[in-house]
C-alpha angles and dihedrals in degrees: 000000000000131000092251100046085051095060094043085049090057101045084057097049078051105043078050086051091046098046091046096045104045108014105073146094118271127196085242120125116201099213084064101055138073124265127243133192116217126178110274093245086064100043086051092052095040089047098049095049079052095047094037105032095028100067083211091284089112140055131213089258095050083056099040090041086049085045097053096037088059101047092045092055088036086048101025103110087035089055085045100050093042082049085051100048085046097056113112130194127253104214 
C-alpha cells in the first residue's frame, strides 16, 4: 500500500472514532443540567460542528456531554492523582 493511501486509510479510521465518539445522543437532557458560560469563539465553533456534523441528530449538550466523558476516562487517573498531591490536611 502506498504511503498515500495509508494516510488516507487512517484519517478515515479517525474521522469513524470521532464520529463515534463525539457525534452521538446522550441520554442527557439540557433543562436538567447546569449552565456554563463559555467565551463566544468556543460556543460558535461548538455550535457549527453540532449543526454541521451533527445532521441535526445531536444537541450542544449530546457533543459537550461525548467531549467531557472522554477526557474524563482519557484524564481520569491523572485527575485523581493531581486530586490526590492537592489534598491538605485538616488538622
Amino acid at each position: 500500500m502506498k504511503k498515500q493511501e495509508q494516510n488516507q486509510s487512517k484519517k478515515t479510521l479517525h474521522i469513524d472514532e470521532y464520529e463515534s465518539s463525539f457525534l452521538k445522543p446522550t441520554s442527557t437532557v439540557a433543562r436538567c443540567g447546569k449552565s456554563v458560560y463559555i467565551c463566544s469563539d468556543f460556543h460558535k465553533k461548538l455550535t457549527r460542528i453540532v449543526c454541521i456534523l451533527g445532521d441535526g441528530e445531536i444537541t450542544l449538550t449530546d457533543y459537550i456531554h461525548n467531549v467531557l466523558k472522554e477526557h474524563f476516562e482519557n484524564f481520569g487517573d491523572e485527575i485523581n492523582t493531581m486530586h490526590a498531591m492537592n489534598q491538605k490536611p485538616i488538622l
